[in-house]
N, C-alpha and C positions, 0 to 999 in steps of 0.2 A: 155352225157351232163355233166360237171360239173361248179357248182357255189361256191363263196366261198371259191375252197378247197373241197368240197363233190359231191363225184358221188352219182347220183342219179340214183339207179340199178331195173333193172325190177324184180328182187329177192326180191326187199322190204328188202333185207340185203345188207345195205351199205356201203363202205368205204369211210368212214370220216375221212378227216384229217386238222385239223388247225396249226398253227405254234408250237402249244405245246405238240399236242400230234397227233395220228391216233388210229383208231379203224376197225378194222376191223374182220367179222363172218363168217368166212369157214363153209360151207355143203355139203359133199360128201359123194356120194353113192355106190363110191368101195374103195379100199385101194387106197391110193398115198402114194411114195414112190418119197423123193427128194434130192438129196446128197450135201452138203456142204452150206446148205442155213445158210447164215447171218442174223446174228437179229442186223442189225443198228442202232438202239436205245436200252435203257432199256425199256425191256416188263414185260407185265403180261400177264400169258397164262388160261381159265379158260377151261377145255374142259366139254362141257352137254353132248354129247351121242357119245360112240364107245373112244377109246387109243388114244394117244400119244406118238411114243415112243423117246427119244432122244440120239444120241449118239457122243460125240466128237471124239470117237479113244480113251482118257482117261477116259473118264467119261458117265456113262448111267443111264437113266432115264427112267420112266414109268408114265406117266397120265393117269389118267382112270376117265369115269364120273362114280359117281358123288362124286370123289375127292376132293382133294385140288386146290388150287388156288398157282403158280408155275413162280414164278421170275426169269426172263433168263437177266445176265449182256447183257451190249452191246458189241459187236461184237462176240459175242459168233458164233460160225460157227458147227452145228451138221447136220449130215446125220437125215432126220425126218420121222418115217411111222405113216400115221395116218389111224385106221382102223375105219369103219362103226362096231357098234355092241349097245347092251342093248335092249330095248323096240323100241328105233325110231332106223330103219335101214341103220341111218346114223352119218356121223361123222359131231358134231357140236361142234364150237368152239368159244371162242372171246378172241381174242388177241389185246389189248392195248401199244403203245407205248409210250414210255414219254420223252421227249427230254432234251438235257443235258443243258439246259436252267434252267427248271424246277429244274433238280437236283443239279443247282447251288444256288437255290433259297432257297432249301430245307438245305441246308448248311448250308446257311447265318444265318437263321430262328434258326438254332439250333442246339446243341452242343452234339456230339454226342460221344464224347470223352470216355467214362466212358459205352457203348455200352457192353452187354458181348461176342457182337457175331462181327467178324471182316465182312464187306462187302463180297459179293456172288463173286465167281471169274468165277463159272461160272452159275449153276440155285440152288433156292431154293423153295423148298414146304412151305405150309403153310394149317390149315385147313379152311373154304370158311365157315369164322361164321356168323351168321347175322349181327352181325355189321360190319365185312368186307363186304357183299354182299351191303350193306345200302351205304357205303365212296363206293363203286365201281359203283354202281347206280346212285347216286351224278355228277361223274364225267362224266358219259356217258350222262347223261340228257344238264349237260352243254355244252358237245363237239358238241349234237345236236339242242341246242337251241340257233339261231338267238339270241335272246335277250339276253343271257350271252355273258358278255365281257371278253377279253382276261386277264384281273385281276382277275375277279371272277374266272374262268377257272382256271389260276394260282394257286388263293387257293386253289381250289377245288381239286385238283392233289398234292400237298403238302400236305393235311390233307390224301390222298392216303398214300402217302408216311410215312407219322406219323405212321398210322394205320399197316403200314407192319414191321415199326421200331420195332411199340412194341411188334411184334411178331418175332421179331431175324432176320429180312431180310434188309436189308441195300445195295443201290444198291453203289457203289463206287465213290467217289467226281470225276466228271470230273474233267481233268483239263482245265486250263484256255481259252478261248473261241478259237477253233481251227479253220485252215480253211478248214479241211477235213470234220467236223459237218458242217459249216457255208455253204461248197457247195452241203453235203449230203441234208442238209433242202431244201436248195432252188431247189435242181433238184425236192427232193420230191414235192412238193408245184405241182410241172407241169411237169411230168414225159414225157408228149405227147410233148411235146413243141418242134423246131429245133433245140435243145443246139449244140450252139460251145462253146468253152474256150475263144471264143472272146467275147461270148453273157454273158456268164455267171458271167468275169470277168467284165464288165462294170456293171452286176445287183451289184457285191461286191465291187463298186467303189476302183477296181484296175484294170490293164490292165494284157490283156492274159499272157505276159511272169510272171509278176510278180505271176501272180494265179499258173502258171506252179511251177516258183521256189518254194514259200512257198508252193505248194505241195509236191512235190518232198523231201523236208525239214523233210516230214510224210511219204515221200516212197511210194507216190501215185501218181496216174497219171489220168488228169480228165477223160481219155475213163473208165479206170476200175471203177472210180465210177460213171458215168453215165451209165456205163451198168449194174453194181450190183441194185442201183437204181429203173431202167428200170425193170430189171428181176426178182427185188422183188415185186415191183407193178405188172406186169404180172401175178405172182403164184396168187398172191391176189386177182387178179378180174378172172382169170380161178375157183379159186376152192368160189368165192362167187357171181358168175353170169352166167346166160344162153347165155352168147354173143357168136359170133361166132368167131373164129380163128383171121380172117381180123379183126373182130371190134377191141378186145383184141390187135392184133400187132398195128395199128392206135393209140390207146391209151395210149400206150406205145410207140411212136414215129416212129415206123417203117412205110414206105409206103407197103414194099414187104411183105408177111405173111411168103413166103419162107424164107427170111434173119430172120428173126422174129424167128421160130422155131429153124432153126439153131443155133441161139446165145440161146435159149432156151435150147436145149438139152444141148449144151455143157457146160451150166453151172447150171443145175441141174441132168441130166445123163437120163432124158427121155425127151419125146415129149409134148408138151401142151395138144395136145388130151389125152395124160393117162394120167393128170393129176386127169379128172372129171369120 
């Protein structure tokens, strides 16, 4: 079921997502192991119990609870193992996204010129002090509260962002409003939905060919990003829900569960079932 924009999960761990940002709280009970996954937006990653590990092919990382709090730019693409370990024997996580909306805003608001530390190109740590935990609390209370508006929201993810400045972390100025963000959002928004490029470009009042061109313009093509889309929502509710195979492909727009894994596997390098 979802409303709003938030699935409502029999996990009691949600994934919530409004136009400015997503949240979502992976718990698994064995390793997963997932190769080339996308982080589509700028994140924040906080892992509570069991590793992290991250690696681009240049660059590797380690999260451990109960570490730091760990800024991954966007489109950053790393091989991910995340293992169950500490007290609770499992791997718990929360991963926050924040859209280049947001980080256009954060721009505007403030001059950053004079920064000693240049923007993350790909992830950076930070330590998870109480008043970072307080701005990050903040912003999740609004992402789940009906009664916060997408202004208050705004600010609320902006004083995020202050908070991580003044700690040397600075995610990088998008630039000017794209239409590979513009169709990444709105597929996000309704991942289950029938998307063509004919549906899609009428929601961005222009027609299919022209959505094609000025894709293509980015060197993209609408299937690759309705499937990336698709296949990150997917990981999302396999590793933060008990649903079953079929619910999960349904939701992610598949009718077949077979076609489902398939495009599954091939573009994370296992099956849905190992992911939990």
């Amino acid at each position: 079921m979802m409303e709003h924009g938030q699935w409502t999960l029999p996990s009691g761990m949600p994934i919530a997502r409004r136009g400015l940002c997503m949240l979502a709280q992976p718990c698994l009970r064995q390793p997963q192991r997932a190769s080339r996954f996308r982080f589509l937006e700028a994140t924040v990653l906080l892992v509570k119990s069991g590793s992290l590990s991250l690696d681009t092919g240049d660059t590797q990382a380690l999260l451990e609870a109960p570490s730091g709090l760990m800024a991954v730019a966007q489109n950053v693409c790393a091989d991910l193992v995340k293992l169950p370990g500490g007290e609770d024997p499992r791997f718990r996580s929360l991963l926050l996204t924040i859209a280049p909306e947001v980080l256009r805003e954060f721009y505007k608001r403030y001059d950053l010129s004079e920064l000693p530390h240049a923007p993350i190109s790909a992830w950076r740590e930070t330590a998870f002090d109480d008043d970072l935990r307080e701005t990050l609390d903040h912003c999740i209370r609004g992402l789940d509260a009906a009664g916060v508006s997408e202004r208050v929201l705004m600010h609320r993810l902006v004083g995020l962002l202050l908070a991580l400045a003044d700690r040397g972390i600075v995610f990088a100025r998008p630039a000017s409003q794209n239409i590979g963000d513009l169709l990444t959002s709105l597929l996000s928004d309704a991942p289950g939905q029938p998307w063509t490029a004919a549906k899609a470009g009428r929601e961005l009042a222009m027609s299919e060919a022209t959505l094609r061109r000025r894709l293509a313009a980015q060197h993209l093509r609408f299937e690759t990003v309705l499937l990336e889309v698709r296949m990150h929502h997917a990981m999302g509710l396999l590793q933060t829900t008990g649903w079953s195979i079929p619910l999960v492909a349904e939701a992610c727009g598949y009718q077949a569960h077979a076609r489902f894994s398939l495009r599954f596997r091939e573009r994370f390098g296992c099956s849905p079932s190992h992911v939990r």
